[in-house]
C-alpha positions in Angstrom: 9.8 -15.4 -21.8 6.8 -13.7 -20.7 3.5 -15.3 -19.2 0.0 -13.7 -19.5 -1.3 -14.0 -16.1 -4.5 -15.5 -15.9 -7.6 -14.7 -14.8 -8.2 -14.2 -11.0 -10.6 -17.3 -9.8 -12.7 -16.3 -6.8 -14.9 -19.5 -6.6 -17.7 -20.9 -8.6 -21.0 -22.0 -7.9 -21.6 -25.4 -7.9 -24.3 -25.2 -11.0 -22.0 -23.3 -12.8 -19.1 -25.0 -14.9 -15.5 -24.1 -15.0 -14.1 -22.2 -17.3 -13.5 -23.9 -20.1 -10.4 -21.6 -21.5 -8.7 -22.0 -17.9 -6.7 -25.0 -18.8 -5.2 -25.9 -15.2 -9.1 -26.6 -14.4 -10.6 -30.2 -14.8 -14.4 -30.0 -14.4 -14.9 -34.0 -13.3 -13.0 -33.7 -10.5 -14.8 -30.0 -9.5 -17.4 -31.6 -9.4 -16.6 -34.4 -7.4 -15.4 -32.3 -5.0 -18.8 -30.8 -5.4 -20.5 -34.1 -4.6 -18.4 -34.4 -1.3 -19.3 -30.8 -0.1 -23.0 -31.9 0.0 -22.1 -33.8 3.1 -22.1 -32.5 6.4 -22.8 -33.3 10.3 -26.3 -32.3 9.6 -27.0 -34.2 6.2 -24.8 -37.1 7.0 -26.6 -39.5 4.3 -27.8 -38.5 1.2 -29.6 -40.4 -2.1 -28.0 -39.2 -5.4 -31.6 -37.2 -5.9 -30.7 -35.4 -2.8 -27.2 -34.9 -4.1 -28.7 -34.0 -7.8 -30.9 -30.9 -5.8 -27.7 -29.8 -3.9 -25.5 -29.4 -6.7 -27.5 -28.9 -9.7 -25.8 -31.3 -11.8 -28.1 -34.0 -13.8 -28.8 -36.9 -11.8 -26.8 -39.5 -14.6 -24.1 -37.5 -13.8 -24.3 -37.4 -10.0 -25.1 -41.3 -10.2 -21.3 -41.6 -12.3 -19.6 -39.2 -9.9 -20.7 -41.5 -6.7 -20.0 -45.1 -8.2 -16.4 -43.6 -8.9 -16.2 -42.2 -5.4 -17.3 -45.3 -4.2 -14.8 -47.2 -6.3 -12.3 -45.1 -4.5 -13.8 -45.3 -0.9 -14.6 -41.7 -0.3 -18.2 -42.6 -0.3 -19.5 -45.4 1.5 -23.4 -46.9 1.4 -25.7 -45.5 4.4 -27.5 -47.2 6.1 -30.5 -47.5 3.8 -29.1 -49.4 0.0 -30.1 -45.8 -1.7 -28.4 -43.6 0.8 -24.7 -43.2 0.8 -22.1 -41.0 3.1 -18.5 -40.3 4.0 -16.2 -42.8 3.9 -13.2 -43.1 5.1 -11.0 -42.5 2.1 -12.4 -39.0 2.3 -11.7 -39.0 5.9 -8.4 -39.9 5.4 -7.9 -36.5 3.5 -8.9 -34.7 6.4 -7.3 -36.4 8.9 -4.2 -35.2 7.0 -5.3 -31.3 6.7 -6.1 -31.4 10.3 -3.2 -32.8 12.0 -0.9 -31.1 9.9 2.3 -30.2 12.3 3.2 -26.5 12.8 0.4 -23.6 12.9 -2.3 -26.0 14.9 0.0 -27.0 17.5 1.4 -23.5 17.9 -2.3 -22.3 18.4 -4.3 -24.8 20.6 -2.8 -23.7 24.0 -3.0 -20.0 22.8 -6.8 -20.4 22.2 -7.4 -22.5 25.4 -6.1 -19.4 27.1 -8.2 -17.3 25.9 -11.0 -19.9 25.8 -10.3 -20.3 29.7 -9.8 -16.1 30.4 -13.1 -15.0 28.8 -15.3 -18.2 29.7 -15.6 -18.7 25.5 -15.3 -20.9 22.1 -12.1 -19.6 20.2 -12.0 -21.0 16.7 -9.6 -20.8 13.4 -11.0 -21.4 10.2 -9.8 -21.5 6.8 -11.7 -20.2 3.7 -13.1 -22.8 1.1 -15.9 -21.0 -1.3 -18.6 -19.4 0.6 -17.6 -21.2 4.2 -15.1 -21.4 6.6 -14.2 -24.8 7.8 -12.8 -24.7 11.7 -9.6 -26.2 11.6 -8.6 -25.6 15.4 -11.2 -25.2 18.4 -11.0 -24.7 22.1 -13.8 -24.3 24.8 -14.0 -23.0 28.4 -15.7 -25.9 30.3 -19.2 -24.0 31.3 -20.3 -21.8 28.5 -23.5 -21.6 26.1 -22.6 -24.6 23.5 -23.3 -24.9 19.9 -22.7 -27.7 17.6 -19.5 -26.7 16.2 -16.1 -28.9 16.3 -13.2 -28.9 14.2 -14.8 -29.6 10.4 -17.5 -27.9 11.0 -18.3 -25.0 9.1 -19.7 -21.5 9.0 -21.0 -19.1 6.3 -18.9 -16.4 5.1 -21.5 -14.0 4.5 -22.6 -13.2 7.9 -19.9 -14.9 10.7 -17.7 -12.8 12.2 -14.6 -15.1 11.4 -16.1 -15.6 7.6 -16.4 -11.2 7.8 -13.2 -10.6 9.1 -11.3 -12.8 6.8 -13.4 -11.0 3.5 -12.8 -7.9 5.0 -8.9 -7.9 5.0 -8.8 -9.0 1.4 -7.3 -7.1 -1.4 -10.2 -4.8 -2.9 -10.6 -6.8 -6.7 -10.4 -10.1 -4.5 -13.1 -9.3 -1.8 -15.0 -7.8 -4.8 -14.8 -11.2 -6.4 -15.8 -13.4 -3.2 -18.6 -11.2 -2.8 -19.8 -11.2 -5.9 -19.8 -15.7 -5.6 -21.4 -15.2 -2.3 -24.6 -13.2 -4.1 -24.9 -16.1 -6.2 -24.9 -19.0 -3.7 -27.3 -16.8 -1.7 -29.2 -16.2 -4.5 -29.4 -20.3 -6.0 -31.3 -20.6 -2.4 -32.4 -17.5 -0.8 -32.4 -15.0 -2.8 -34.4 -12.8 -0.7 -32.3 -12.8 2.1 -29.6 -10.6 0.0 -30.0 -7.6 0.5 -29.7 -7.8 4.4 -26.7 -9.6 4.1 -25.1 -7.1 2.0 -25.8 -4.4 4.2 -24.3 -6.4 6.9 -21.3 -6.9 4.7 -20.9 -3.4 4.5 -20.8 -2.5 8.1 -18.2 -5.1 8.4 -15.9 -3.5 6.0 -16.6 0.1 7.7 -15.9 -1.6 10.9 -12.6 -3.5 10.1 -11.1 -0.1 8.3 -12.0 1.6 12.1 -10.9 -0.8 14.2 -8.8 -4.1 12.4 -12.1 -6.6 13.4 -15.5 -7.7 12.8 -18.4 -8.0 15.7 -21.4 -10.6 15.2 -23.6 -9.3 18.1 -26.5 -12.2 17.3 -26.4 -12.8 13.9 -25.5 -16.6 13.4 -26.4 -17.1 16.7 -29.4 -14.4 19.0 -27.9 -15.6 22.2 -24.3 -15.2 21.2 -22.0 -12.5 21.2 -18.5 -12.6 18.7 -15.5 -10.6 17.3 -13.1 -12.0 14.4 -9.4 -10.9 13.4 -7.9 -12.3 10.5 -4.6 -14.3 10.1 -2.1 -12.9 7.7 0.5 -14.7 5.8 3.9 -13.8 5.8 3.1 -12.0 2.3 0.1 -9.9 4.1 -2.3 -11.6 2.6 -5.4 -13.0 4.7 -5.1 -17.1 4.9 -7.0 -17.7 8.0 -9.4 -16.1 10.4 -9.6 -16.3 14.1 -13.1 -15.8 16.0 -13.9 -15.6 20.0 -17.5 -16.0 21.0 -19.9 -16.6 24.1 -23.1 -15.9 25.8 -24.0 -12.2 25.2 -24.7 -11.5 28.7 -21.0 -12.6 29.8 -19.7 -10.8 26.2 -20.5 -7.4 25.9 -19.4 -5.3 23.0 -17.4 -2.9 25.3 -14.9 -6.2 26.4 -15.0 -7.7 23.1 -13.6 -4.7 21.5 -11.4 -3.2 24.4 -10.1 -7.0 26.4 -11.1 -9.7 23.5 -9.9 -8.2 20.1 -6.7 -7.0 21.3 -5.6 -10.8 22.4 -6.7 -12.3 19.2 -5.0 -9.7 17.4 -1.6 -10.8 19.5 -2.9 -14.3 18.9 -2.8 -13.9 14.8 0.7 -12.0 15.0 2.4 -15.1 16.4 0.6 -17.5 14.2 1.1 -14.9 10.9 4.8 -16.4 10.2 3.6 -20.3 10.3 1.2 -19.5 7.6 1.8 -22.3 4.9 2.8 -21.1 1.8 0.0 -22.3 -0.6 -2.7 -21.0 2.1 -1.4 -17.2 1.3 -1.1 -17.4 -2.8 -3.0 -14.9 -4.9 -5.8 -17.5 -6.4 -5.1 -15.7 -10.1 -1.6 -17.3 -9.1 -0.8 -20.9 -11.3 2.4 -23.0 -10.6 4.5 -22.7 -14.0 4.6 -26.2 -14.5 
C-alpha cells in the first residue's frame, strides 16, 4: 500500500502555527516548547509579558502554557512571585541529551587535542531551528574566553559551525532553513538581512571550494573560526564541528591549511556514531 509522503518541515517561527493538515503535529505542546526556548543563560527569568513579546503568542495563552509547565516542574518561580525560570524537570531533559553514551564520549578527548594543539575552543553542536545548541566543548587553558559552555547556543545564520552545517545540506532542505532563518531575522531585525544573506552565500561558495566555512570576526571581532560538518552514516549533515581562537594566534592561512584538515579527520571518526534520528530527512514520519 502506498504512502504520500508529506510535506518537508524545515522549522517554523514561533508566531506562526503549525500546519493544521500535518496530523503528526500538536500545536500545544509546539508551543510549550516554544515557552521553554525563551530561556537562556542571558534571560534566566522571565514574567509571562516577557514571554508573550518573545513568542508572540497572547498573553492568556502564555499564562495557561506556564501553570502547566509548572504543574509539571519544567518551570519553577524566580526569584521575584511574577518571574519564573528553568526548573529542574526541564533540566532533567537535558541532562539526558547531554550525557547520552557514544558520540560525546568518543569526541571529548579528540577535541581536547585539538583544543590543546592550536591553543583554542572546539565545539559540536546540533541544529534546533535557527541555532545550534553545543552539545560537547573543550578549551585550551590560556586563550581569549567567551561565554559559551555546553547548552549554550549560537545563531545559524552567521557562525561558522551554524554555516557549515546549512552548507552541507541537501539543496530543497538548505533552501528551506534559509528561507525560516529570513523570517526569524526578519520578526526582529529585519534590516540586518540582507548582510546576512550575502554572508550566507560566500559560505556556500566557500564550502563547494574547500568542504568548510571561515567566520573571520563575525560573531565575535576578536575571534578567528572554521566549521566542518558531521555526516551521518546516510550522508546527511547531523552535527557541526567548529574550532576558534584569538585572531592574532588563528590566521586564515592555519585555519584552512593545519585546523580544517583535523576537524575534517575529527568528523570522519565521529560520522559512524551519528544516532539514527539525528540524520532523518525531516519530510521523514514514523509509519505508526
Amino acid at each position: 500500500m502506498s504512502r504520500t509522503r508529506p510535506r518537508a518541515v524545515t522549522g517554523y517561527s514561533m508566531t506562526e502555527e503549525p500546519p493544521v493538515k500535518e496530523p503528526v503535529l500538536v500545536a500545544a505542546l509546539a508551543r510549550g516548547l516554544a515557552v521553554l526556548r525563551c530561556f537562556s543563560p542571558e534571560r534566566v527569568e522571565l514574567g509571562t509579558t516577557d514571554i508573550a513579546r518573545l513568542t508572540g503568542l497572547p498573553q492568556p495563552t502564555v499564562w495557561r502554557l506556564a501553570r502547566t509547565l509548572m504543574a509539571e516542574g519544567c518551570l519553577i518561580a524566580g526569584d521575584r512571585p511574577d518571574r519564573l525560570r528553568i526548573g529542574p524537570g526541564a533540566l532533567l531533559l537535558g541532562h539526558a541529551a547531554l550525557t547520552r553514551a557514544g558520540l560525546g564520549d568518543v569526541a571529548l578527548p579528540l577535541l581536547r587535542e585539538v583544543a590543546l594543539n592550536f591553543e583554542a575552543s572546539v565545539s559540536i553542536a546540533q541544529p534546533l531551528r535557527d541555532r545550534m545548541v553545543i552539545i560537547q566543548r573543550a578549551e585550551a587553558p590560556d586563550i581569549l574566553r567567551v561565554d559559551l559552555h555546553i547548552g549554550s547556543t549560537l545563531p545559524m545564520v552567521n557562525s561558522s559551525v551554524g554555516l557549515a552545517f546549512l552548507a552541507a545540506l541537501p539543496a530543497r532542505e538548505r533552501t528551506g532553513r534559509i528561507r525560516m532563518l529570513e523570517r526569524e531575522v526578519g520578526r526582529v531585525t529585519p534590516d540586518r538581512w540582507p548582510q546576512l544573506k550575502r554572508g550566507i552565500d560566500e559560505a556556500l561558495t566557500q564550502y563547494r571550494r574547500t568542504g568548510f566555512v571561515f567566520n573571520l570576526g563575525r560573531s565575535h571581532r576578536d575571534i578567528h573560526a572554521v566549521g566542518v560538518p558531521i555526516l551521518a552514516p546516510n550522508g546527511r549533515p547531523a552535527l557541526a564541528l567548529t574550532c576558534g581562537a584569538a585572531r592574532n594566534r588563528m590566521t586564515r592561512d592555519r585555519l584552512a591549511n593545519d585546523v580544517a584538515p583535523r576537524l575534517h579527520a575529527i568528523a570522519a571518526t565521529l560520522s559512524p556514531l551519528v544516532p539514527a534520528a539525528l540524520a532523518r530527512d525531516p519530510g521523514e514520519v514514523s509509519p505508526h
